[in-house]
N, C-alpha and C positions, 0 to 999 in steps of 0.2 A: 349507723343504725338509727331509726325514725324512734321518734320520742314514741311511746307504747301508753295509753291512757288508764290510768290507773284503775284497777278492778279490786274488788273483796276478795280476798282466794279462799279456796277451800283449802284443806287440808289432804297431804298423802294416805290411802285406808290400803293399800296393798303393799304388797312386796316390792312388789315390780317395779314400782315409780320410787323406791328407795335409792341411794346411792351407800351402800354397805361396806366398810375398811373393816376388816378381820386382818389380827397379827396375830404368830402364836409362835411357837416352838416348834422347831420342822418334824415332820410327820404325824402332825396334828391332826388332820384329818379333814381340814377346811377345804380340800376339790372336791373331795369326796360329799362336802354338805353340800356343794353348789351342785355337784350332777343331780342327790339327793331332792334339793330344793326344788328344781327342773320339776323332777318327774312326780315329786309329790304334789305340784301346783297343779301341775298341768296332762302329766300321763303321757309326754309326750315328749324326747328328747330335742324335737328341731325348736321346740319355744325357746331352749335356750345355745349361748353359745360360749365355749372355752375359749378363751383365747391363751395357749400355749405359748410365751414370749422368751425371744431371746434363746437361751438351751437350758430352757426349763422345760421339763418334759412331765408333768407330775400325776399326767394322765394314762401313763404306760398300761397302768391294771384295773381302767377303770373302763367297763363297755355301756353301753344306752348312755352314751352322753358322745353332743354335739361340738367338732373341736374342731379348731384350725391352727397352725403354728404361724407364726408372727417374727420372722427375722429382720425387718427395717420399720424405718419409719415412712417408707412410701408405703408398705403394705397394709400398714395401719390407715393412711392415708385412702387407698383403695377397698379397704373395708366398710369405712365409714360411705365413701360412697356407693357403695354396693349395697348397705344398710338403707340406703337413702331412694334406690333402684325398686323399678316393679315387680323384680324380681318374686315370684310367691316361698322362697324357702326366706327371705330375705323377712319379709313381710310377715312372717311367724314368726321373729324373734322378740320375747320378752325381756327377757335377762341377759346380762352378757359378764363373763367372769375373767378378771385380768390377774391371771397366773403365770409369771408374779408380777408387782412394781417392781422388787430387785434389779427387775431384767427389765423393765418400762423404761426408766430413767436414764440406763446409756446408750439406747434407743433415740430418745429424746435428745441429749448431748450428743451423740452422734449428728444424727440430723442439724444440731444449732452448729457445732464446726462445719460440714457441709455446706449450710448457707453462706457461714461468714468465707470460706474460700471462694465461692461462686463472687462473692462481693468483693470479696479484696484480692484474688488473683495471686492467691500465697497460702501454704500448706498452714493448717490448723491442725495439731498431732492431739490436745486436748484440750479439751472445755475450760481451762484456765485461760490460754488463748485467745479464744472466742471473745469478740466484740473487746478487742485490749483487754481482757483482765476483771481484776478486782470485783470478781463476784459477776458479771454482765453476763458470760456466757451460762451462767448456771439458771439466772434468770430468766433469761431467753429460753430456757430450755423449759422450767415453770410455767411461763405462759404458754409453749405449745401441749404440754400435758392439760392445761384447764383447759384450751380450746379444744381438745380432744371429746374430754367429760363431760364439756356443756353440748358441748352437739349430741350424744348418743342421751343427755336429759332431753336435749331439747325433742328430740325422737320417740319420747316415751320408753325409753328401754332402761330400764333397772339395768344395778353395776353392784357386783361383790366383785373386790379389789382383794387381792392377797398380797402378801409381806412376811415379815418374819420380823421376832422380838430380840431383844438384849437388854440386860438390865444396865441402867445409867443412875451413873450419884447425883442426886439432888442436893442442889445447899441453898435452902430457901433467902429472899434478902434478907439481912440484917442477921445471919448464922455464919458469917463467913468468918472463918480460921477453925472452923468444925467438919467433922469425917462428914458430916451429910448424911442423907440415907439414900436406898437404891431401890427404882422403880423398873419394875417390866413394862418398857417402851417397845416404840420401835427401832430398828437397826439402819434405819434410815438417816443420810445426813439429815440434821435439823431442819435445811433449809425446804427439802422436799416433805419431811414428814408435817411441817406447818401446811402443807401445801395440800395435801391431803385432810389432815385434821379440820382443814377450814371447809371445804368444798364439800368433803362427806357429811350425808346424816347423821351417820352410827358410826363409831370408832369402837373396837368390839378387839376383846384379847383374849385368847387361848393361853391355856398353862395348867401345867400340871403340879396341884397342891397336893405335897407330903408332906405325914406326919413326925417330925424327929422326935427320939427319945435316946438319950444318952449319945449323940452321932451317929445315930441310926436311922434310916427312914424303913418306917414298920407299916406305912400305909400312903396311898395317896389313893388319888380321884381328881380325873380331869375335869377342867370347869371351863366356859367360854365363860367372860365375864362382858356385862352391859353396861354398869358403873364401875365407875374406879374407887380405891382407897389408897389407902397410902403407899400400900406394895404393887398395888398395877393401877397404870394410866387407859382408863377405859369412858368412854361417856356418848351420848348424842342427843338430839333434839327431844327426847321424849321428855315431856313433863313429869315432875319430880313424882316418885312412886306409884310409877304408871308400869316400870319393867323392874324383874325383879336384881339383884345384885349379882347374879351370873345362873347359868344352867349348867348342871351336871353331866358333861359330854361324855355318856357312857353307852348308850342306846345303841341300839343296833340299827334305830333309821333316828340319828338325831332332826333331823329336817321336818319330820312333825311337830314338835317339840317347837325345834326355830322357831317359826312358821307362825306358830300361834302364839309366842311370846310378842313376835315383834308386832305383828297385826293387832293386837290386844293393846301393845304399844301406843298405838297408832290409835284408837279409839280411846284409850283412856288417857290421851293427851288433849280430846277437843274442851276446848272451854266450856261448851254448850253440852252436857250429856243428851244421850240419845236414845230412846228404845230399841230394842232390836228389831221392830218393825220401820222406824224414823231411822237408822244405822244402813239397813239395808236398801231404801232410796238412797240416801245421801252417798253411799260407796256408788250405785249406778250414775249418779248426776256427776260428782267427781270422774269417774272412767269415762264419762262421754266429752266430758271437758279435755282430760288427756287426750284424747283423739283429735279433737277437732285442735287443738293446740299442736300437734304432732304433725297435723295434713298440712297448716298450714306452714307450719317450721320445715317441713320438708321440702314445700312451694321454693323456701327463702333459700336452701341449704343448695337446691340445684343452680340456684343461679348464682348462688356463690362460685359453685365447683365451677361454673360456667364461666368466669370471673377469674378464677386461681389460673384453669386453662391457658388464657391470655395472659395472666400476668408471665406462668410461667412461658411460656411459649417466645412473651415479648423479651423475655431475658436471656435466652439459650438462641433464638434465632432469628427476634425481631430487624435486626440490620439487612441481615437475608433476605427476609421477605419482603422490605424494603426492595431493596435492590431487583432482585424479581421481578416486583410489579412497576416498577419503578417508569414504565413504557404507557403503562394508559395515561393519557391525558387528563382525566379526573383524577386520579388517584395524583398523579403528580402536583394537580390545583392544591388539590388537600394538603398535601403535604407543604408546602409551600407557606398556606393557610397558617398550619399548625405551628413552622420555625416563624413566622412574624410574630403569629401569639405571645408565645412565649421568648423572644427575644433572641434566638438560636440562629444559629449559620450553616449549621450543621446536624444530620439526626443524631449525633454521639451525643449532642447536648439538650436534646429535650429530656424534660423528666419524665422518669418510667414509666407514671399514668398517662401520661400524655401518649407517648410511645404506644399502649396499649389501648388509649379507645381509639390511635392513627389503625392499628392492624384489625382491631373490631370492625371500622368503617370498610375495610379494604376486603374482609370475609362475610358480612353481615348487610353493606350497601351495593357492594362490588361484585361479591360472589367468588373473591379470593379461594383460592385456597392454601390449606394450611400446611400444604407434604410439599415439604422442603427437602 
C-alpha cells in the first residue's frame, strides 16, 4: 500500500460510519435493534443488511428487514465484492449487522485450515493445525476477520457485530491467591474478543439487572450498557461523559433511544463545541468526505479483487495455463524471460507473484484466456 499524506481528520457524527460490538445474554433483543435501527434511520429496509452466519438464524420472526445467510468464507468473500459492484440494491447499503461473531470465527478458522492444505497438500482437521501450531492458525484466522472490517469501513458502511456474554473472574495484578471478582464479558476466546475490542468503536453489553432481596430477585430491568464498572466490561471512543452509563432497554422501539444516545455521543466528544447551526455543516462536510473516501476505496478494492483473481487462479491452475499457451512464441519468450530472472529451470520454481504477473501478461498482453 502507497504511503497516504497525512490529513487533519474529522470526526465520525452518524451512525453509520460507526463500527458497533453489542454482547448480551441471548434473546436480548440486539437483531431486533439493528432491523429497528435500519428503519428508524432511514425508513427503508434495503439501507441496511443482516448477515445471518453460520446456523444462526436469529431473524426467523423479524420482517422489513434486509438479510442474507452466510455459510463459508467465500461467501463473505463474494459479498464483499458485490458491496463493492454497481449494483443499485448494493449501493444502498448503509449499515451491515453480523449475527453473530459466534459463528464468524469458524468461518474464519475454517477458511485459514483451507489455505494451509492448498499449501501444504495434507489434511488440516483444525485450526491448532493450521500454520504448525502454537497459536499461528488462530492468528491467521485474526487477520482475515480485520481484513474483512476494514474493507466494509473502508466502504463507508457501518457494522453492529453481535456476540453473546459470560461472566469471567477477574484477579487484577498484584491480587493473586484471591477469589477475584466476576465481570460480564464476552464469551469469546480472548484472543478474538481483543480482536474486536481493538478494531471497534463501541464495545456495548446487554444484561439484565435484578434486584435480590433475601435470594430473591423481586425486580429487574434490562439495561444496554455504554460504560463499564466493575460488574460489566463495556466502553468506547466517546469522550468521558459525553454517553451516559447504559440505557434502559425496555421501549417498545429502543432504536430511538440508541440512535440519539450514540449521535449525541459523537457530538459531545468533539473538542471544539459546536452550535447547531456550526453541527449541521460540519455532519454535511464529514459525509461528503465519506464519500469521496468510499469512491475512491472502492477504485483500490476492485483492483485488488482483480489481483486476488490471478493470485488465486495462478494457484489452482497456473501450470495449466502454462502449458496451454505454452505454443505462442511470445508467450514462450516471456516465459523464458521470467526463469532467467529469477534463477529457475523450471515454472514449479518461480515464485507465485512472479507466476501470476507471467498469467497477467498472457490474459492482459496476449489476450489469453482464463477457462481452463
Amino acid at each position: 500500500m502507497a504511503f497516504k499524506k497525512p490529513t487533519v481528520r474529522k470526526t465520525i457524527t452518524d451512525i453509520s460510519q460507526a463500527m458497533i460490538y453489542i454482547r448480551s445474554t441471548k434473546k436480548f433483543g440486539k437483531t431486533t435493534l439493528f432491523r429497528d435501527i435500519v428503519l428508524e434511520k432511514y425508513n427503508d429496509p434495503g439501507c441496511g443488511l443482516l448477515l445471518g452466519i453460520g446456523s444462526e438464524y436469529g431473524y426467523a420472526l423479524l420482517d422489513d428487514l434486509n438479510v442474507t445467510q452466510i455459510e463459508s468464507w467465500k461467501d463473505l468473500e463474494e459479498l464483499v465484492a458485490w458491496l463493492a459492484s454497481n449494483d443499485e440494491d448494493a449501493k444502498k447499503i448503509k449499515m451491515i449487522g453480523l449475527d453473530t461473531i459466534d459463528e464468524l470465527i469458524p468461518l474464519a478458522e475454517q477458511e485459514i485450515c483451507r489455505q494451509w492444505e492448498r499449501k501444504k497438500k495434507e489434511k488440516c482437521d483444525t485450526i491448532n493445525e493450521a500454520y504448525n501450531g502454537f497459536g499461528r492458525g488462530q492468528q491467521k484466522a485474526t487477520e482475515l476477520i480485520k481484513k474483512l472490517t476494514s474493507k466494509l469501513r473502508r466502504m463507508n458502511i457501518g457494522v453492529i457485530a453481535i456476540a453473546h456474554t459470560k461472566l469471567r473472574t477477574i484477579i487484577d495484578k498484584g491480587s493473586e491467591g484471591t477469589e477475584g471478582y466476576q465481570v460480564l464479558t464476552s464469551n469469546l476466546e480472548t484472543r478474538y474478543e481483543s480482536l474486536f475490542g481493538d478494531i471497534f468503536d463501541f464495545v456495548l453489553t446487554g444484561n439484565i439487572d435484578r434486584q435480590i432481596k433475601d435470594g430473591v430477585a423481586i425486580s429487574d430491568e434490562r439495561r444496554l450498557y455504554f460504560r463499564g464498572n466493575t460488574r460489566i466490561d463495556a466502553g468506547g471512543r466517546f469522550a468521558a461523559g459525553s454517553v451516559p452509563e447504559y440505557m434502559v432497554f425496555e421501549n417498545e422501539n429502543n432504536a430511538s433511544e440508541f440512535i440519539k444516545i450514540v449521535e449525541e455521543g459523537m457530538r459531545n466528544s468533539l473538542r471544539n463545541k459546536k452550535t447547531d447551526e456550526e453541527y449541521e455543516q460540519y455532519k454535511k462536510e464529514v459525509m461528503q468526505e465519506k464519500i469521496d473516501e468510499s469512491k475512491k476505496n472502492l477504485l483500490e478494492e476492485e483492483e485488488k479483487n482483480k489481483d486476488n483473481i490471478y493470485i488465486d487462479f495462478a494457484l489452482n491452475k497456473g501450470e495449466e495455463f502454462i502449458r496451454k499457451n505454452y505454443s505462442n512464441e511470445i508467450f514462450k519468450d516471456k516465459i523464458k524471460e521470467f526463469l532467467v530472472k529469477n534463477d529457475a529451470k523450471k515454472i514449479q520454481e518461480l515464485p507465485s507473484d512472479e507466476l501470476v504477473l507471467l498469467i497477467r501478461y498472457g490474459v492482459e498482453e496476449l489476450g489469453f484466456s482464463m477457462d481452463i
